[in-house]
GUSE-832020 format. One record per atom (N, C-alpha, C): residue in three letters; x, y, z. Coordinates in steps of 0.05 Angstrom, whole numbers, plus 5000, padded with zeros to 4 digits. Each point is the difference from the previous one (the first is absolute). Layout:
<recs>
AlaXYZ ...
</recs>
This chain:
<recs>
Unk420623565852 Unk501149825019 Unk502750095009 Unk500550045025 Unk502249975010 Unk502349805009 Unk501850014976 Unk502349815010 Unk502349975018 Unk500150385009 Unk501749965023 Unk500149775027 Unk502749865000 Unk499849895022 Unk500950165029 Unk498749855025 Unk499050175024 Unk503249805012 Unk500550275008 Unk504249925020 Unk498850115015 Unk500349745011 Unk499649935034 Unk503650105019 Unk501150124985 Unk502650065012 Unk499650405014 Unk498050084989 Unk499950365009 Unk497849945021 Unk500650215017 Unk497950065018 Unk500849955029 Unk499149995025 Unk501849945028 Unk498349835011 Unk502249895018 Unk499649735016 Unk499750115033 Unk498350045021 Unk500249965018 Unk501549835014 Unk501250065023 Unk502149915016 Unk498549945026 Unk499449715004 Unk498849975032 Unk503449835007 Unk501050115023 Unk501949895017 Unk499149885019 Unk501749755003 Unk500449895023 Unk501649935018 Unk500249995028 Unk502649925009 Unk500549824999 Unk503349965002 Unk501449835001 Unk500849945032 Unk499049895016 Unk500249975033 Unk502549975012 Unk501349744978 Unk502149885016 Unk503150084988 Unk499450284983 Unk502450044988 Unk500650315019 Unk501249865019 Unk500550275017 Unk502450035018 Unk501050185004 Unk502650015013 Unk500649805023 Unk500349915014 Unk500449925031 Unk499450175023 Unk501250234993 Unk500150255015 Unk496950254998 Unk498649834983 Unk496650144989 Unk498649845020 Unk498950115015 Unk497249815013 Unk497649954975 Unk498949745004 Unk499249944983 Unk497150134992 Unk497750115025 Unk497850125002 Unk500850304988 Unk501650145000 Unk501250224983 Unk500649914974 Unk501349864991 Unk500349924969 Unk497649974997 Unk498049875001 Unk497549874982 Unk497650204998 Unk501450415019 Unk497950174995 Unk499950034972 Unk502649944988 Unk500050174970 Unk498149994980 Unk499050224989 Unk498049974977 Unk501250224980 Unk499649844973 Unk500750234978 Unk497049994984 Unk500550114970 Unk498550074980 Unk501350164986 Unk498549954975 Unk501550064970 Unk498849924977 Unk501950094976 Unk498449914970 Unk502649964985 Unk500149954978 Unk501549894976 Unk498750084978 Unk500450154984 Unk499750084978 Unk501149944967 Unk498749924982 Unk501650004980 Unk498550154983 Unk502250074976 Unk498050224985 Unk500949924974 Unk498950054973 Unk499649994985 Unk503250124973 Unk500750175018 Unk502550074996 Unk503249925001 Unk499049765023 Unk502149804993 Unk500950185025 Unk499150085020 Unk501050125018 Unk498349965031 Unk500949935030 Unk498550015012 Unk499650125027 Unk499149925027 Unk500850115024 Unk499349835025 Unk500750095015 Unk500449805033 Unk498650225014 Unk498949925017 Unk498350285028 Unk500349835016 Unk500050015027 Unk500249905027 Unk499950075019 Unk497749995024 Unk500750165031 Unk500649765006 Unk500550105032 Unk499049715023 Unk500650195028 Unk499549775021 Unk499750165026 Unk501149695021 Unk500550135020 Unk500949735022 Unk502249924989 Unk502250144980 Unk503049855004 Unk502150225020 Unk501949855001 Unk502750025014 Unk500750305000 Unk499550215022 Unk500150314998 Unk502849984995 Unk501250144971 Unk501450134992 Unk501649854989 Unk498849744998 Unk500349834985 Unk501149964970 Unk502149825002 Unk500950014960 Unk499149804990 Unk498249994985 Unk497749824978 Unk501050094974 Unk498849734989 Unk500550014965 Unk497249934995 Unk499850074974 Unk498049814978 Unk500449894986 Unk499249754990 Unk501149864986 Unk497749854977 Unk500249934972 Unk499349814986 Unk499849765007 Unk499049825001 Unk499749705004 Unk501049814978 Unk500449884985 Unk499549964975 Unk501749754984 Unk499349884979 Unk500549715001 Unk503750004992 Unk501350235001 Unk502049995001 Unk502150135032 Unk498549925029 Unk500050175014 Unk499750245011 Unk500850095011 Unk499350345012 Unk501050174980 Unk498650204991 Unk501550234993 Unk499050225008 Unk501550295002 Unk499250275016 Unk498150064987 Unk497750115014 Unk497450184991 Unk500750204992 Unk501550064981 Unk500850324982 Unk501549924973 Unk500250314994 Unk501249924962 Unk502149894997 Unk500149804981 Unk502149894985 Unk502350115000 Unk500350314997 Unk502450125002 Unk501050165018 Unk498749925020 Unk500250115025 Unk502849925019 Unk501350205016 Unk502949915011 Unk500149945018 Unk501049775012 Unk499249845021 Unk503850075014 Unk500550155026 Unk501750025012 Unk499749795027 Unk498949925004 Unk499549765024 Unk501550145022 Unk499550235009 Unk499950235021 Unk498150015015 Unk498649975002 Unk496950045015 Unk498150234989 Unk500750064967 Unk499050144984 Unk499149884977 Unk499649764997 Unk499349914968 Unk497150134999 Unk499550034972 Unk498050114993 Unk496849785012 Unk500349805003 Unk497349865015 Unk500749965029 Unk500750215004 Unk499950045031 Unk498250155009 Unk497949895020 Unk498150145010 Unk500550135029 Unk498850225000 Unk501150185018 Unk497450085027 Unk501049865021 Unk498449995022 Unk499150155026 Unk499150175008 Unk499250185016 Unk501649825026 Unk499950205034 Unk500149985021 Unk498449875002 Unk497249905000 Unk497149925003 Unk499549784984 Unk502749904990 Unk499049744980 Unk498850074971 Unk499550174987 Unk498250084982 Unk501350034973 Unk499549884976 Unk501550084978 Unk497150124985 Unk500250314998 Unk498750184988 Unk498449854977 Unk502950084983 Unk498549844962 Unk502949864990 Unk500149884990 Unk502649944976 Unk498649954981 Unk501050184979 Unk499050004974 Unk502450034985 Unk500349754976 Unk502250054976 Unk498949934982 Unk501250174980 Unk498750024966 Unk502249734997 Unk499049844987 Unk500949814980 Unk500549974973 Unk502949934991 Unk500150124974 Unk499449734982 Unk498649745011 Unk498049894986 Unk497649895014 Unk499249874985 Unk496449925008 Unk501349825019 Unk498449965031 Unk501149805010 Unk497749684995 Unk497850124992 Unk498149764999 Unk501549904971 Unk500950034986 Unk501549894979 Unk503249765000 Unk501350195031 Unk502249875002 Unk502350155007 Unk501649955014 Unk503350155000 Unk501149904976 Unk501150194989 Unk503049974975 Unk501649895016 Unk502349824987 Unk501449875010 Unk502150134992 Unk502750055010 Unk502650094982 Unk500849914981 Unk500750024978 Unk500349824983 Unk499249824983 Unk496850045006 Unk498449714985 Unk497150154997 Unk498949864987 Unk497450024984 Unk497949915029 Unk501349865018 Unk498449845022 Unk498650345020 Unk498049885000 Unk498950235027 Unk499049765025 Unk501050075034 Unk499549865015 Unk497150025015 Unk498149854990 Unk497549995015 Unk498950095021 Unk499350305006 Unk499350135030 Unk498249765009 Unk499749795019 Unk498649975018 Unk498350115031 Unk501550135014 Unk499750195023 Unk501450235001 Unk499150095028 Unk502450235008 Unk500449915030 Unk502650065006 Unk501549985025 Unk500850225013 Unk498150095025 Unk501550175022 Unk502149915020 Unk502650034996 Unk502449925017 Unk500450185022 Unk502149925018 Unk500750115025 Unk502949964995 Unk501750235003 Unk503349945001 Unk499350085028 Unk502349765014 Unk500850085041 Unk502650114987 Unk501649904985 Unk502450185004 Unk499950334991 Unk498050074988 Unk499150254987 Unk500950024985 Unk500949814977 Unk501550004984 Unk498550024971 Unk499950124981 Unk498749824977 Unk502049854977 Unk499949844987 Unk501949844993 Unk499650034968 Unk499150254992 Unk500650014962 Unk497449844988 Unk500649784981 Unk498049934980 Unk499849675019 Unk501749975023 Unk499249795019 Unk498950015022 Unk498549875014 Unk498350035026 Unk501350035017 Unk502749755001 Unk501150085026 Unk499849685011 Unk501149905022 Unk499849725007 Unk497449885021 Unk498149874987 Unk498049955013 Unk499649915018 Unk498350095017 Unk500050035031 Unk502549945017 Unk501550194999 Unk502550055013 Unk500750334988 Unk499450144984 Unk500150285001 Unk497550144982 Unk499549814987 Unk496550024983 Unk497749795011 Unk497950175004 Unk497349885004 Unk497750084995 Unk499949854971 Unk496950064987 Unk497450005031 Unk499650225000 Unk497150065018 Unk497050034984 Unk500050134972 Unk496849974995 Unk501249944971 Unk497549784983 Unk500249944978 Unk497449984993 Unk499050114970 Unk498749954990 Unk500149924963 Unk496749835000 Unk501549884968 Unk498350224987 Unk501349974970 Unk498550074980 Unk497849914991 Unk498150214986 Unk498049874990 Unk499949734972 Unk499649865014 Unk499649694993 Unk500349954965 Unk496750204997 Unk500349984977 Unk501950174977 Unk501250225013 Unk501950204987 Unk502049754990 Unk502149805023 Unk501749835001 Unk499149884970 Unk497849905013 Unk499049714967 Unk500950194981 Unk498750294992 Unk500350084974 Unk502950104987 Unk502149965024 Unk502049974994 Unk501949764995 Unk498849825014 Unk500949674997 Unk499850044974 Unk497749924991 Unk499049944978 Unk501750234975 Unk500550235005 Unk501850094973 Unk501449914998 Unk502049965026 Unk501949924998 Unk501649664990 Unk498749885007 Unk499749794992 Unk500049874969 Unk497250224992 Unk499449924972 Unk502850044976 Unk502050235020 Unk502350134977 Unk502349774991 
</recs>
């Protein structure tokens, strides 16, 4: 008989996005915002280690986008924990957008499982991935380990959630501690 128990925390989550319609510049016509489509996965692994992938097509040519975490302690950047955030229009979850609207791939290694949780600084707490967030900076700015001021220089354009049941099997650890 096998007593290993089955962690529901390894393995990847497909990413269906959706738009967000009415989170759009003033200066965006609105039939151009709502072409956007992404796709992606979430990965966690067994190693206590994990990863982010992402295309999309139909955003803002040459556009400065972020990615973002969703999660029950707010947004946090889709990349490693120890990653340096200069809020230049270089942070490391900055996705990088063709003439043509097109973001190729973003892919970052994660230096933990995200179906598990973000580490918190300082604490034993990890913050609950719920979704992911594709943003739009108009000022082309990226703003570090913050988004930036919502809809006035950031605007979440495509979001999608996590897999439902990944969430529960992290509620539930978490909880029980």
């Amino acid at each position: 008989m096998n007593d290993r128990k089955i962690d529901n925390c390894q393995g990847c989550c497909q990413l269906e996005f959706t738009i967000l319609p009415t989170n759009r510049p003033p200066v965006i016509d609105a039939g151009f915002w709502v072409q956007a489509t992404a796709s992606g996965e979430v990965c966690g692994y067994n190693n206590g280690t994990g990863s982010i992938s992402l295309s999309a097509e139909g955003l803002i040519p040459q556009g400065v986008y972020t990615v973002w975490f969703l999660t029950d302690r707010g947004l946090k950047p889709a990349a490693p924990t120890d990653a340096v955030y200069t809020a230049d229009g270089l942070d490391p979850n900055r996705l990088v957008v063709n003439s043509d609207g097109v973001l190729n791939y973003y892919i970052a290694p994660l230096d933990f499982n995200p179906l598990r949780g973000i580490p918190m600084p300082g604490s034993k707490v990890k913050a609950v991935i719920q979704g992911v967030v594709i943003g739009y900076h108009s000022n082309r700015i990226t703003n570090g380990i913050i988004p930036g001021d919502f809809n006035i220089n950031f605007f979440e354009q495509l979001t999608a959630e996590i897999c439902f049941s990944r969430i529960a099997a992290v509620v539930n650890t978490t909880t029980k501690a």
